[in-house]
C-alpha positions in Angstrom: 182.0 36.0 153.1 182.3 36.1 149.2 180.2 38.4 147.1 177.2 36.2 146.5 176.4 36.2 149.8 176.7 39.5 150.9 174.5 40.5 148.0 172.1 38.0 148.9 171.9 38.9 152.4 171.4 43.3 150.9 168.7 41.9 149.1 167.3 40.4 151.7 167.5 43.8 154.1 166.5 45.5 150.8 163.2 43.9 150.8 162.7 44.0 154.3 163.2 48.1 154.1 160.8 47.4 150.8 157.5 46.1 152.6 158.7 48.7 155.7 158.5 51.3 153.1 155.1 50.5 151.7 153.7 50.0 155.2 154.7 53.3 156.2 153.6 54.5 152.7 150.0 55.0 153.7 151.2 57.7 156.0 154.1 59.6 154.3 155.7 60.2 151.3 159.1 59.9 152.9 159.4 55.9 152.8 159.2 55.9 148.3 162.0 57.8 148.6 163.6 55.1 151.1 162.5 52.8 148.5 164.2 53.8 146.0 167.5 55.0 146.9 168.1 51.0 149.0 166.9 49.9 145.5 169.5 51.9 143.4 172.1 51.5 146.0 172.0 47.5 146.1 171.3 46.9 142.3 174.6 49.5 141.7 176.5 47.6 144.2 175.9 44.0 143.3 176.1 44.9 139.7 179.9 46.4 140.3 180.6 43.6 142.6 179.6 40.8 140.4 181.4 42.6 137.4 184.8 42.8 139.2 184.0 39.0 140.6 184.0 38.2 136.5 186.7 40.4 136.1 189.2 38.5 138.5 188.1 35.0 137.5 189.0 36.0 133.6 192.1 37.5 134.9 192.7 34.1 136.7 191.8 31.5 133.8 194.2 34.3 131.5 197.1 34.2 133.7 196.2 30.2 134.6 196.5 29.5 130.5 199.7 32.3 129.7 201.6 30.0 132.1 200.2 27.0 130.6 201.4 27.7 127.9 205.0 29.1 129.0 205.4 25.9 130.3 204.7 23.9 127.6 
C-alpha cells in the first residue's frame, strides 16, 4: 500500500470519527476535542508523508539524470 492510499483511507476514518463526533456533540463536549486532534493528526501525517513521497521522487529523477549524464 503506497502513501496515497493509506491517506485516503485516514481520511476516510477521519470523517467517519468527524460525523461520530458531531453526533455525540449534542451530549458532550468531549467529541470537539476528538475532532480535532484526528484532524491535526491526519493533516500532519499526510502532509509529512506526501513531502518525503516528493522528496524521494526528486532524489530519483536527480540520481536518474547524474548517471545520465556520467554515462554520456
Amino acid at each position: 500500500m503506497n502513501w496515497d492510499t493509506f491517506c485516503l483511507y485516514l481520511f476516510i476514518i477521519s470523517m467517519f470519527c468527524t460525523v461520530l463526533c458531531y453526533y455525540f456533540g449534542a451530549i458532550t463536549e468531549i467529541p470537539f476535542i476528538c475532532f480535532m486532534q484526528m484532524h491535526i493528526f491526519n493533516w500532519t501525517f499526510c502532509r509529512s508523508a506526501f513531502r518525503i513521497n516528493a522528496y524521494n521522487n526528486l532524489q530519483l529523477q536527480l540520481n536518474a539524470t547524474a548517471a545520465h549524464d556520467f554515462i554520456e
